[in-house]
Every structure is written in C-alpha cells, then in structure tokens.
Chimera marker file (.cmm) of the C-alpha trace (Angstrom):
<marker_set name="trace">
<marker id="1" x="0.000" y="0.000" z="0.000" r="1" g="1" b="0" radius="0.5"/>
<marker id="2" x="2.732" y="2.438" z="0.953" r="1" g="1" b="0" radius="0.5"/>
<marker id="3" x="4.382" y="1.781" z="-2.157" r="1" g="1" b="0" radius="0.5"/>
<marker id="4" x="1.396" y="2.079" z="-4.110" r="1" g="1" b="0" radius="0.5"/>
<marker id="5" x="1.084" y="5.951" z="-2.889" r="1" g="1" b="0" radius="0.5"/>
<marker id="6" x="4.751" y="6.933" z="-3.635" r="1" g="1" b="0" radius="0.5"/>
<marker id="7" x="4.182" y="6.141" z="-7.197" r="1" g="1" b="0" radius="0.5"/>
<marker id="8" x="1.019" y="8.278" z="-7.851" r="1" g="1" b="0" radius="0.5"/>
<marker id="9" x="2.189" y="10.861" z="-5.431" r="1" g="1" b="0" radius="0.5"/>
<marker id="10" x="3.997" y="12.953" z="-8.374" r="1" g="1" b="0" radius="0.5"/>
<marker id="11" x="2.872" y="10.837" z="-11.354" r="1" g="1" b="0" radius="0.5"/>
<marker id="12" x="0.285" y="11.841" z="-13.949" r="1" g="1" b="0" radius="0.5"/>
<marker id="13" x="1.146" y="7.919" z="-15.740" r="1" g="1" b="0" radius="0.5"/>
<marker id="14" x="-2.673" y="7.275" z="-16.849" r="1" g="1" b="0" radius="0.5"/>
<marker id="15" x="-1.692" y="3.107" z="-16.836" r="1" g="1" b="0" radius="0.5"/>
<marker id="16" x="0.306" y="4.017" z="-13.004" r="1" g="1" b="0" radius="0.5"/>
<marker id="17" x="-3.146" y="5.442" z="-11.810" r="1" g="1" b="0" radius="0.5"/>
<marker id="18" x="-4.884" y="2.421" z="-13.377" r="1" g="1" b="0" radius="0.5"/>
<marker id="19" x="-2.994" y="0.321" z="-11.512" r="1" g="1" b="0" radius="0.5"/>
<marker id="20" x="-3.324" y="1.683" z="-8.491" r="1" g="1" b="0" radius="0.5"/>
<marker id="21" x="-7.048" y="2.308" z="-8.975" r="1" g="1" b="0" radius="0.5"/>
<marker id="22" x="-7.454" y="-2.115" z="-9.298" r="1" g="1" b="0" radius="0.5"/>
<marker id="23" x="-5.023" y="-2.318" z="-6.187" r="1" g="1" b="0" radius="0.5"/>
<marker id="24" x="-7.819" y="-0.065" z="-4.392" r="1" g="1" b="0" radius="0.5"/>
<marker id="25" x="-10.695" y="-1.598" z="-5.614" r="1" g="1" b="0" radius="0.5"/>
<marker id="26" x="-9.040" y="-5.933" z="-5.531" r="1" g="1" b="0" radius="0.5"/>
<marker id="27" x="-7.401" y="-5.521" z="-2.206" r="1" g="1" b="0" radius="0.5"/>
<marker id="28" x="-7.142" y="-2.341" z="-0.482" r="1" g="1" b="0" radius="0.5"/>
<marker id="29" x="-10.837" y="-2.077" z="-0.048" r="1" g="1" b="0" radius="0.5"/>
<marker id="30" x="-11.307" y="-5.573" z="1.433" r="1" g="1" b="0" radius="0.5"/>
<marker id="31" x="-8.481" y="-4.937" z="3.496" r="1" g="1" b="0" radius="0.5"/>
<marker id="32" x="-9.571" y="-1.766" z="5.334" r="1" g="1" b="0" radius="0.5"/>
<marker id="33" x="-13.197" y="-3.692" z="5.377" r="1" g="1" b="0" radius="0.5"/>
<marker id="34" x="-11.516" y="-6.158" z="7.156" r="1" g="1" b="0" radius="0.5"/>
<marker id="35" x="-9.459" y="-4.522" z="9.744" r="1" g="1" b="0" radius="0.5"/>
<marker id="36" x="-13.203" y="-2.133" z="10.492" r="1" g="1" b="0" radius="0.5"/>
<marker id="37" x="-14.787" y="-5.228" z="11.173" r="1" g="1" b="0" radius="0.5"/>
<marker id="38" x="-12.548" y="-6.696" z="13.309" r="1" g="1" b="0" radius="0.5"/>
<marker id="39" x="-12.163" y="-3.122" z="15.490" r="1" g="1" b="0" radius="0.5"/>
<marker id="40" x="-15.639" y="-2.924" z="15.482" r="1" g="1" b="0" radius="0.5"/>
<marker id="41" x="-15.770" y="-6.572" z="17.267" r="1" g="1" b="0" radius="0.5"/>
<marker id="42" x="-12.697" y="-5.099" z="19.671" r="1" g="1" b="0" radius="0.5"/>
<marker id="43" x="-14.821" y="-2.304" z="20.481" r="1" g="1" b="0" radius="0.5"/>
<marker id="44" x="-17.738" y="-4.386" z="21.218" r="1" g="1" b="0" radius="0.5"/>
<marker id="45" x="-15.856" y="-7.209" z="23.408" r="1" g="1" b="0" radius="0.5"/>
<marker id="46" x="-14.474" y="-4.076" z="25.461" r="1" g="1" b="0" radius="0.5"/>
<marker id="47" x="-17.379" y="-2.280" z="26.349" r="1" g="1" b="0" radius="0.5"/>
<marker id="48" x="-19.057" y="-5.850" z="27.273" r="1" g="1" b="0" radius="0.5"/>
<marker id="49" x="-15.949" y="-6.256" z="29.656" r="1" g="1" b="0" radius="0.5"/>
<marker id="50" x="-16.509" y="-2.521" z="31.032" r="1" g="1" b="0" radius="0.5"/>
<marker id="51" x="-20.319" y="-3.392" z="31.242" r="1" g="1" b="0" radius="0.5"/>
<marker id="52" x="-19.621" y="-5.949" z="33.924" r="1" g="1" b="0" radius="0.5"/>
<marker id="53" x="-17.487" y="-3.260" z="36.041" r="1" g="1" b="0" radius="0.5"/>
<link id1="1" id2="2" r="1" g="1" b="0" radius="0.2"/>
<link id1="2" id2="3" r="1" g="1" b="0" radius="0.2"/>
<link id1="3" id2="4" r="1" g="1" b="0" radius="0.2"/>
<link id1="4" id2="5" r="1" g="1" b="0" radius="0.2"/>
<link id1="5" id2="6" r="1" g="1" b="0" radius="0.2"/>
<link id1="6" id2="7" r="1" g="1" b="0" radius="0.2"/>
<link id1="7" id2="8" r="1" g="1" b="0" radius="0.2"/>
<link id1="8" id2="9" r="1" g="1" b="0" radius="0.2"/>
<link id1="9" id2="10" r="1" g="1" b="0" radius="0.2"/>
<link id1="10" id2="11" r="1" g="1" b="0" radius="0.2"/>
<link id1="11" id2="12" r="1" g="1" b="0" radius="0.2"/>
<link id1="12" id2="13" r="1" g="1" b="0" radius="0.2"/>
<link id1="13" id2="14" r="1" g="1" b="0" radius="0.2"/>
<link id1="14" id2="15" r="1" g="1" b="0" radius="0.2"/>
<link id1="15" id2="16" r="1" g="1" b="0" radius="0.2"/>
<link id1="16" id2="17" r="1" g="1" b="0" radius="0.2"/>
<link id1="17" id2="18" r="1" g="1" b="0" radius="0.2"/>
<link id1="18" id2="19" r="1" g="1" b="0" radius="0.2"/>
<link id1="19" id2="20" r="1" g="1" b="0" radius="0.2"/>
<link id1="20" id2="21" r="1" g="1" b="0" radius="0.2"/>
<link id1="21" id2="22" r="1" g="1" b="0" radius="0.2"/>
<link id1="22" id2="23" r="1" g="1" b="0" radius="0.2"/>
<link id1="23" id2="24" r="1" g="1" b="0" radius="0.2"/>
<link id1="24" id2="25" r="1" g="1" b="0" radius="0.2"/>
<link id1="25" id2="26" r="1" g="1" b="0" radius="0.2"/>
<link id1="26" id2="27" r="1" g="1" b="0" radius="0.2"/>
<link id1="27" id2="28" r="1" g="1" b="0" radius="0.2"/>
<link id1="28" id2="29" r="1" g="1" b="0" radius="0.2"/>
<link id1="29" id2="30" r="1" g="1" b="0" radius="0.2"/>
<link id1="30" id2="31" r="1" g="1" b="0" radius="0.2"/>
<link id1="31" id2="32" r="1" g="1" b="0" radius="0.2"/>
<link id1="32" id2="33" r="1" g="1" b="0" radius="0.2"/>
<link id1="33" id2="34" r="1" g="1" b="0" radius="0.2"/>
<link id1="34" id2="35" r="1" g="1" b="0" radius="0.2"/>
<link id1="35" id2="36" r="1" g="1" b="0" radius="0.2"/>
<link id1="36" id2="37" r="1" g="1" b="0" radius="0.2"/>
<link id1="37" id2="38" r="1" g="1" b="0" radius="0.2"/>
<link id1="38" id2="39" r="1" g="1" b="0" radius="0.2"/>
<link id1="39" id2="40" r="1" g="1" b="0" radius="0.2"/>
<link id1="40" id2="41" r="1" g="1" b="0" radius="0.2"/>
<link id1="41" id2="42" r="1" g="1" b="0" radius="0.2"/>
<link id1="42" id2="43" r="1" g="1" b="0" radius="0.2"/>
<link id1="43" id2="44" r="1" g="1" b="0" radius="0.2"/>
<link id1="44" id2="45" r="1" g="1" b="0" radius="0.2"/>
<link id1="45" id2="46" r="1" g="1" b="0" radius="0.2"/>
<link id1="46" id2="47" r="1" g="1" b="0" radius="0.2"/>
<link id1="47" id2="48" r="1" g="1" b="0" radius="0.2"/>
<link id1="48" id2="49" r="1" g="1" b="0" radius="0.2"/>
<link id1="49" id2="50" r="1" g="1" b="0" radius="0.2"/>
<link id1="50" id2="51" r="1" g="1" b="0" radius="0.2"/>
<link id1="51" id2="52" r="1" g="1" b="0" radius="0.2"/>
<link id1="52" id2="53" r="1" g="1" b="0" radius="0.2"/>
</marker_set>
C-alpha cells in the first residue's frame, strides 16, 4: 500500500493510476473492510468487559 502511494504521489502515468485504482478496488478495499470489522468486534468485546465493572 505504501508503495502504491509513492508512485502516484507525483505521477500523472494514466496506466500508473490504473494500476493503483485495481489495487484499491481488488485488495485495499477488502483490506480496510476487514481490519473495520474486526475493530468494530474489539470495540464491542471491550465495552461488554466494562459493562460488567
């Protein structure tokens, strides 16, 4: 991902942003889905904890 955003940070490449753009939408997306979810179920387990305090 990090390397993905130093190449279109100061490139106007039409077939680098292309790229990128299918990196965003194949695995970026799923992977930021992924780590939502799984705060989301963090955030839930820790307020179940605090509701037994």
């Amino acid at each position: 991902m990090k390397k993905s955003r130093e190449k279109t940070s100061h490139t106007y490449d039409p077939e680098t942003a292309e790229e990128i753009k299918k990196l965003i939408l194949d695995l970026f997306f799923k992977l930021f889905r992924d780590l939502q979810i799984k705060l989301e179920s963090e955030r839930s387990a820790d307020q179940g904890l605090l509701d037994l305090l």
